[in-house]
C-alpha positions as CSV (number, residue, x, y, z in Angstrom):
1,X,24.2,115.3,-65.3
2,X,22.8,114.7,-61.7
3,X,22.8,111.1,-60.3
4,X,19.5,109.2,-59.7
5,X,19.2,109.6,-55.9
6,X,17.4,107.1,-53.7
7,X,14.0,106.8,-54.1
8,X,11.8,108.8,-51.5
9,X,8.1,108.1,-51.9
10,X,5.0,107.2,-49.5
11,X,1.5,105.6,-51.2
12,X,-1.4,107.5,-50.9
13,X,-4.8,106.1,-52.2
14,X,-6.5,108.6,-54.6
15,X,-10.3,108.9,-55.1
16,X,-10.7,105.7,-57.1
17,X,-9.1,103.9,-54.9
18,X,-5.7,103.0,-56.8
19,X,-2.2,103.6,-55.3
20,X,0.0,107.0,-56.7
21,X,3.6,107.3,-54.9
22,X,4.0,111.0,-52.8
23,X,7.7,112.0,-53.6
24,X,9.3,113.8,-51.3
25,X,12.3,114.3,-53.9
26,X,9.6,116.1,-56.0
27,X,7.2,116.9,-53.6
28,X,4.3,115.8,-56.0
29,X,2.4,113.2,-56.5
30,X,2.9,110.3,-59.4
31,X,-0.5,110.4,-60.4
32,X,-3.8,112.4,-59.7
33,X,-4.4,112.1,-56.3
34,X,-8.8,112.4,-57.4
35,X,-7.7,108.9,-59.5
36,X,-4.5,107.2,-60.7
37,X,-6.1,104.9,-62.9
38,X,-9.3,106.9,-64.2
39,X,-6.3,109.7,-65.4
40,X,-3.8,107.5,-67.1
41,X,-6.6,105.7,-69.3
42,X,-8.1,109.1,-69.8
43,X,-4.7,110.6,-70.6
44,X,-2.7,107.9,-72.3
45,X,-5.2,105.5,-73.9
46,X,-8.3,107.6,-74.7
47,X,-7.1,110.4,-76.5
48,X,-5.3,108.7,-78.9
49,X,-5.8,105.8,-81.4
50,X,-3.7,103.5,-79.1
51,X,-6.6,101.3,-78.4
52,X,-7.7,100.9,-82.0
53,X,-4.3,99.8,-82.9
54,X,-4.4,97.2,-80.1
55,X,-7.9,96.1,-80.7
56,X,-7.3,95.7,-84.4
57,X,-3.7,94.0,-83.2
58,X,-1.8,96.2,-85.0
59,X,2.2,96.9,-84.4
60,X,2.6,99.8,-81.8
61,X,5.8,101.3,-80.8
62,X,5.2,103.1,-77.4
63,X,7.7,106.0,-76.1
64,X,7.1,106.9,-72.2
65,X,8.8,109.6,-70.5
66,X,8.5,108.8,-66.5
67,X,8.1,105.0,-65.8
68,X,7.1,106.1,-62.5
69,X,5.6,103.3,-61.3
70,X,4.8,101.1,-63.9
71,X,0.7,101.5,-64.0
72,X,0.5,102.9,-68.0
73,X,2.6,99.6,-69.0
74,X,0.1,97.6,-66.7
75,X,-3.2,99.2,-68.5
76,X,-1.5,99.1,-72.0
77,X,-1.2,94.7,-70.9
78,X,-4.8,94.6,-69.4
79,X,-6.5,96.6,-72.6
80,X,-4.4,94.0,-75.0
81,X,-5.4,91.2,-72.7
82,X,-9.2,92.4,-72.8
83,X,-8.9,92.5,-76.3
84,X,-6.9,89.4,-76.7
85,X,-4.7,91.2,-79.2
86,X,-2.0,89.9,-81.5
87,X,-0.1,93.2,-81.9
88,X,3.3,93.3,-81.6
89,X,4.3,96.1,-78.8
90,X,7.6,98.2,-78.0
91,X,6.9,99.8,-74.9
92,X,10.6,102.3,-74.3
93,X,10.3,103.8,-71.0
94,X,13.1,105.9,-69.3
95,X,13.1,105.9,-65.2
96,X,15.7,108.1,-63.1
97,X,14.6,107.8,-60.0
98,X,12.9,103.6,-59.9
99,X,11.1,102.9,-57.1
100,X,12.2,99.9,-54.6
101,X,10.8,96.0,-55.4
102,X,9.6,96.3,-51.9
103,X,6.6,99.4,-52.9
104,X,5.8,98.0,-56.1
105,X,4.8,94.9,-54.7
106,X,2.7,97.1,-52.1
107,X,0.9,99.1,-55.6
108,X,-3.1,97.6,-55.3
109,X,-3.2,98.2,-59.3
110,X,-4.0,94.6,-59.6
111,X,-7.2,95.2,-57.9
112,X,-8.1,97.8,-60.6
113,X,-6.8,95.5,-63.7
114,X,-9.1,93.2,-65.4
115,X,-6.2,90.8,-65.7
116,X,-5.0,91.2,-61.8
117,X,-2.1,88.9,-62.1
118,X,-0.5,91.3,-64.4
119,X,0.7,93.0,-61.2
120,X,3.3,90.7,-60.5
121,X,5.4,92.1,-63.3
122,X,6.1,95.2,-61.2
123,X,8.1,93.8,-58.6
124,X,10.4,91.4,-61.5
125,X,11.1,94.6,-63.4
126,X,12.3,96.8,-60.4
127,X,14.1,94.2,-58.9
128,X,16.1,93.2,-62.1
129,X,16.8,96.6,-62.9
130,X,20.8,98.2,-63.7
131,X,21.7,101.2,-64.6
132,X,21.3,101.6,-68.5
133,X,18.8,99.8,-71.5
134,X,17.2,96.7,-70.0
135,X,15.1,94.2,-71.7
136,X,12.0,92.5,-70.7
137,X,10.3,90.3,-72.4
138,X,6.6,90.3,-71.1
139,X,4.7,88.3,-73.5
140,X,5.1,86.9,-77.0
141,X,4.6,89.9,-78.5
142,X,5.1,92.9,-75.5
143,X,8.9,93.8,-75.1
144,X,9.5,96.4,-72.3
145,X,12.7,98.4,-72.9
146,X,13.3,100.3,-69.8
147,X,16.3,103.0,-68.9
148,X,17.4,103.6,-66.0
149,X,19.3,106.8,-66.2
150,X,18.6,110.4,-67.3
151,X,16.6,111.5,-70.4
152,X,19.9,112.8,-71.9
153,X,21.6,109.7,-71.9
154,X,18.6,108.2,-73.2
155,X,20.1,106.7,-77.3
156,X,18.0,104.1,-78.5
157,X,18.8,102.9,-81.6
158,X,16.3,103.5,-84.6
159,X,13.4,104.5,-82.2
160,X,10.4,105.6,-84.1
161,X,7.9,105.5,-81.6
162,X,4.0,105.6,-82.8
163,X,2.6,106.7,-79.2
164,X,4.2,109.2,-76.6
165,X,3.1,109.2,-73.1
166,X,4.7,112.5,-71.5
167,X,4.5,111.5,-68.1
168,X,7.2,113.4,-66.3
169,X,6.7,115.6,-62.7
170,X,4.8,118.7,-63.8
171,X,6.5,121.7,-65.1
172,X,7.3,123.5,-62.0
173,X,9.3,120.5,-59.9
174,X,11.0,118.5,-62.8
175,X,11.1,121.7,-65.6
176,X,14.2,120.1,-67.8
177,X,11.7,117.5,-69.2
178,X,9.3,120.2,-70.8
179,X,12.0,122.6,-72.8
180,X,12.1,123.1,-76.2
181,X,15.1,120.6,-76.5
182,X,13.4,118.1,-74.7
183,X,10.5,118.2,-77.5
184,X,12.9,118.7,-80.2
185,X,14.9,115.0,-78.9
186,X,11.6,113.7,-78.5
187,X,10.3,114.5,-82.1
188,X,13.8,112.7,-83.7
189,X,12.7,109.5,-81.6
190,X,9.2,109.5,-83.2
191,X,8.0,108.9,-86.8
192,X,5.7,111.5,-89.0
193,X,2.2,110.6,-87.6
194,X,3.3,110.2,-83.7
195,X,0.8,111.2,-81.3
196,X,2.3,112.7,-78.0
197,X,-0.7,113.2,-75.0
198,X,0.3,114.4,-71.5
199,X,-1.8,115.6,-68.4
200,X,-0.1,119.0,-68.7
201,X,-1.8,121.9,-70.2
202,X,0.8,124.6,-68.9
203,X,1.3,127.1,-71.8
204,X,4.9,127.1,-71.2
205,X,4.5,123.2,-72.3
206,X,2.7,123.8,-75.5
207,X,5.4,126.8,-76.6
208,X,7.9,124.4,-76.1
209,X,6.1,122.1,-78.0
210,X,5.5,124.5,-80.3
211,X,9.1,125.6,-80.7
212,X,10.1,122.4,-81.8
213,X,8.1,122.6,-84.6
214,X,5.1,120.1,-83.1
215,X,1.5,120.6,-84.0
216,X,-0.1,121.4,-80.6
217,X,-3.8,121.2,-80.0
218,X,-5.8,121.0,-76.4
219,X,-8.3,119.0,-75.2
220,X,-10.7,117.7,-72.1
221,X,-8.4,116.7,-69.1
222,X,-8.8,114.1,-66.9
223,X,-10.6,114.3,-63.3
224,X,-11.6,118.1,-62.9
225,X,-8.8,119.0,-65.0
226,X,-10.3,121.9,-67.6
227,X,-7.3,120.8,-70.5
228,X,-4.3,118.4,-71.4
229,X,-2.0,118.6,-74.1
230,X,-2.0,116.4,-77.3
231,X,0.7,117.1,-80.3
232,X,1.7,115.3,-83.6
233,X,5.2,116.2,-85.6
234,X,1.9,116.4,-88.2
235,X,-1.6,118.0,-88.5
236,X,-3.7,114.7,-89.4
237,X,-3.7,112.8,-86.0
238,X,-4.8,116.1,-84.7
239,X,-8.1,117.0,-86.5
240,X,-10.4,116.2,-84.9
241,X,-8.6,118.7,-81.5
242,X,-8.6,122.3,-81.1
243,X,-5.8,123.4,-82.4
244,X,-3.3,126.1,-81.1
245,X,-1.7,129.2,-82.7
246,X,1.7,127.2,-83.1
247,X,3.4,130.4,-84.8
248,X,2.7,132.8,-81.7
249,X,3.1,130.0,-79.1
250,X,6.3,129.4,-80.9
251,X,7.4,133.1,-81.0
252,X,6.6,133.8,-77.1
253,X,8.8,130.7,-76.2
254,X,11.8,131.9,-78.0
255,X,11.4,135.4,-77.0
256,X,11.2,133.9,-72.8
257,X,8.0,134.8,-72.7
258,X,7.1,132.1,-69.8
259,X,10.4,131.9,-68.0
């Protein structure tokens, strides 16, 4: 297992004027640099029934894969704020690489938040951050439980997460997050009816998706982006997307087709 190495990582404005991170470790950006904020509503609360469970204040059990910088738990807290919710939210999030108290206080999300204040959460959570499971307690009813450490160390106990927000550097620069395995862990940490959405549309992604045995459709991406990726352990949440051949993506994958 590699150590988390010291954060390296510049802000850059995108297009709609909120903050993304450049990291050098990665050499990639955190976010769409044409909009961080217009691509994680698009990709993480519009392509799913998150909202509706939030509006309706129903219980939601989020898993995210790449805290990053924190901006998909700040929209998740603005939409239930907006929608003055009563739902009782797990947010799990697992971070390797945190970045400093010092550049999330510098992150202009709260200017792009209809509930600015919001922001000051950032800095509190990556200031009080160790190694392992930590515990926030946001709100009432919004419990943050961040890792700090690598997604293979990552054990929650009796996880069975409702939403999945696969946010981890793209194929190409972080590739161990996107394997088979990865989706196979992922699927024994969600329950039957999970919906998993990510930016990604890479058809190595969806035969690894595939592999594990998760129903795999596509749909619009965000911000000039022709497709993203939405799955489900079942074929229900996914009906109304265009599905994939699952069998054949499947078959390529194991047979090393993309490698």
């Amino acid at each position: 297992m590699s150590e988390p190495k010291k954060e390296q990582s510049k802000l850059v404005a995108t297009r709609d004027g909120s903050h993304t991170l450049y990291s050098s470790q990665f050499d990639q950006h955190y976010h769409n640099p044409n909009g961080a904020v217009a691509e994680s509503k698009h990709v993480f609360f519009e392509q799913s029934q998150l909202l509706d469970d939030i509006q309706n204040s129903n219980p939601a059990t989020i898993l995210e894969v790449g805290f990053g910088t924190g901006l998909n738990l700040l929209l998740l807290m603005d939409y239930y704020l907006d929608f003055n919710s009563n739902s009782t939210v797990d947010f799990y999030s697992i971070e390797g690489f945190p970045i400093s108290p010092q550049t999330a206080e510098n992150l202009n999300y709260g200017q792009h938040l209809n509930h600015p204040e919001l922001i000051n959460h950032l800095a509190k959570i990556f200031n009080g951050l160790s190694n392992g499971m930590n515990k926030f307690s946001l709100t009432p009813n919004i419990t943050l439980h961040l890792f700090h450490g690598m997604f293979e160390d990552f054990s929650p106990d009796n996880l069975q997460a409702d939403y999945i927000f696969h946010d981890a550097f793209s194929p190409d620069v972080n590739p161990e997050l996107w394997t088979g395995d990865t989706f196979k862990r992922l699927a024994g940490f969600s329950h039957d009816e999970a919906m998993l959405t990510t930016y990604c549309a890479a058809s190595k992604a969806q035969g690894a998706m595939a592999w594990a045995r998760w129903k795999v459709a596509k749909t619009q991406g965000a911000l000039g982006k022709r497709e993203m990726i939405v799955a489900s352990p079942s074929e229900e949440p996914l009906s109304n997307f265009e599905r994939i051949n699952e069998e054949h993506y499947a078959n390529r994958y194991g047979e090393g087709d993309f490698d």
